[in-house]
Backbone bond lengths (Angstrom), bond angles and torsions (degrees), N, CA, C in turn:
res aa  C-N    CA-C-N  psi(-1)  N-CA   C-N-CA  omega(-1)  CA-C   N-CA-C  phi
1 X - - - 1.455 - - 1.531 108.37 -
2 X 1.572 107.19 139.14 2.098 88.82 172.46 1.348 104.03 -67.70
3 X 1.210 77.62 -177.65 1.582 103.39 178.74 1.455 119.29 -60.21
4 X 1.667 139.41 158.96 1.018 123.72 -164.34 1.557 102.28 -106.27
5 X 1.510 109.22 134.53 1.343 132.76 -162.89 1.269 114.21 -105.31
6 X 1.692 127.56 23.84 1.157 112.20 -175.73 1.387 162.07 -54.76
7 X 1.566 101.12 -5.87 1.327 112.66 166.86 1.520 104.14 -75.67
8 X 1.316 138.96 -6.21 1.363 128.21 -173.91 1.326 108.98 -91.40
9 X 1.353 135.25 -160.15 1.348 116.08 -143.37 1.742 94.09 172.79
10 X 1.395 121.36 115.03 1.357 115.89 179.12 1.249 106.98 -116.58
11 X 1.394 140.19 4.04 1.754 132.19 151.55 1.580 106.75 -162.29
12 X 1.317 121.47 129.05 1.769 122.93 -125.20 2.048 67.13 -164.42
13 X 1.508 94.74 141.42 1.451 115.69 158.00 1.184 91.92 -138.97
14 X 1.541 111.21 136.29 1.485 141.86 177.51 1.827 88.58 -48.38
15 X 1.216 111.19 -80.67 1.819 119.98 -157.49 1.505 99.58 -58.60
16 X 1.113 129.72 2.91 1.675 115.42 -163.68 1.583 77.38 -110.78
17 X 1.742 94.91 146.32 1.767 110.19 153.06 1.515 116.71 -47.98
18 X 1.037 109.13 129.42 1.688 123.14 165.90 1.585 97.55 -34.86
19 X 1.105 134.16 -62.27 1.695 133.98 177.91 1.626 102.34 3.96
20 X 1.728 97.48 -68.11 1.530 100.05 -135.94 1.183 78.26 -110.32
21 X 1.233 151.67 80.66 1.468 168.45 -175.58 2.074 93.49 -120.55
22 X 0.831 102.30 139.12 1.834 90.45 164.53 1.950 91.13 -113.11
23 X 1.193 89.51 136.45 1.849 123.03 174.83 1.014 92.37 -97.10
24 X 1.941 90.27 137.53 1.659 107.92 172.69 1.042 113.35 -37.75
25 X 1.277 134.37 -86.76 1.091 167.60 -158.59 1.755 85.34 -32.43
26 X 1.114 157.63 -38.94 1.512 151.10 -144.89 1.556 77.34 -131.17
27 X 1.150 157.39 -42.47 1.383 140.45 149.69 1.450 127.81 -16.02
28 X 1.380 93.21 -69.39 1.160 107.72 -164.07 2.033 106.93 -67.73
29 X 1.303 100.32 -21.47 1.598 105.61 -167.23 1.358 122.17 -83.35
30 X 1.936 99.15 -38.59 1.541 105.50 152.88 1.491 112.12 -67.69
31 X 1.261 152.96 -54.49 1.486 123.37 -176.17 1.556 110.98 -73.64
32 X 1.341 126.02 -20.87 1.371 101.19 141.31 1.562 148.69 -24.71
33 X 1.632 95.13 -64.90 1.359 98.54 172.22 1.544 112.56 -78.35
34 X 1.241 123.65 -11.91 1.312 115.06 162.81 1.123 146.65 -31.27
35 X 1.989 82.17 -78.85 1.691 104.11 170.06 1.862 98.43 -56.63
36 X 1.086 112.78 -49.92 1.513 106.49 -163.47 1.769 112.19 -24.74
37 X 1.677 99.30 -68.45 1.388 123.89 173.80 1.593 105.48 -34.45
38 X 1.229 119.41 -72.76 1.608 116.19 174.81 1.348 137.28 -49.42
39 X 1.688 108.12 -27.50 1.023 97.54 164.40 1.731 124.24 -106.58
40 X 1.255 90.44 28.09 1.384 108.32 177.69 1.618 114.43 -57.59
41 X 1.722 100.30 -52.88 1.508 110.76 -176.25 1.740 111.99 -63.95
42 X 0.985 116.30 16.15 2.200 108.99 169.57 1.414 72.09 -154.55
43 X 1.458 133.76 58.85 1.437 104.14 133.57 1.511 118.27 76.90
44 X 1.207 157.33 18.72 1.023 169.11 85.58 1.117 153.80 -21.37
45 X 1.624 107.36 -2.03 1.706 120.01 -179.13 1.348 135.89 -11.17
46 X 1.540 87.50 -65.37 1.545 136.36 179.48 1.772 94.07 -54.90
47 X 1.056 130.62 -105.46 1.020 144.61 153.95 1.885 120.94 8.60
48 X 1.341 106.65 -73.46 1.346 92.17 146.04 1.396 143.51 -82.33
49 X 1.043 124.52 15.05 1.672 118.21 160.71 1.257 110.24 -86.08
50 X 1.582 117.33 -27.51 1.196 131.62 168.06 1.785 120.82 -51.73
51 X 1.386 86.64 -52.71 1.759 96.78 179.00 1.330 104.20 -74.89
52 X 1.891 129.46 -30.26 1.008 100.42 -174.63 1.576 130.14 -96.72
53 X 1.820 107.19 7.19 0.776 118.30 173.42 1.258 131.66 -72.45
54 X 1.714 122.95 -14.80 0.781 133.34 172.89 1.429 134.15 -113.83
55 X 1.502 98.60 -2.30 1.100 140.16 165.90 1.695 116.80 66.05
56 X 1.669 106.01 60.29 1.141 128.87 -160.74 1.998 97.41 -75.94
């Protein structure tokens, strides 16, 4: 996994408290496990958590 990036920020509304900001880092892990799941069905798990972790 990279390194953890928490000051960064992958969907942020100006008027909302920083709180409920979602951080890369929890971004990046749900479409991780996303792609994983999808490409689960031909065999690819691996492969997509990979791609979606980085968001290839």
């Amino acid at each position: 996994m990279p390194p953890k990036s928490s000051h960064f920020y992958a969907h942020s509304i100006p008027e909302t408290d920083k709180q409920a900001w979602q951080t890369l880092d929890d971004h990046l892990q749900c479409v991780a496990e996303m792609a994983a799941t999808r490409a689960d069905r031909f065999g690819m798990t691996d492969a997509g958590y990979t791609a979606g972790l980085y968001m290839i």
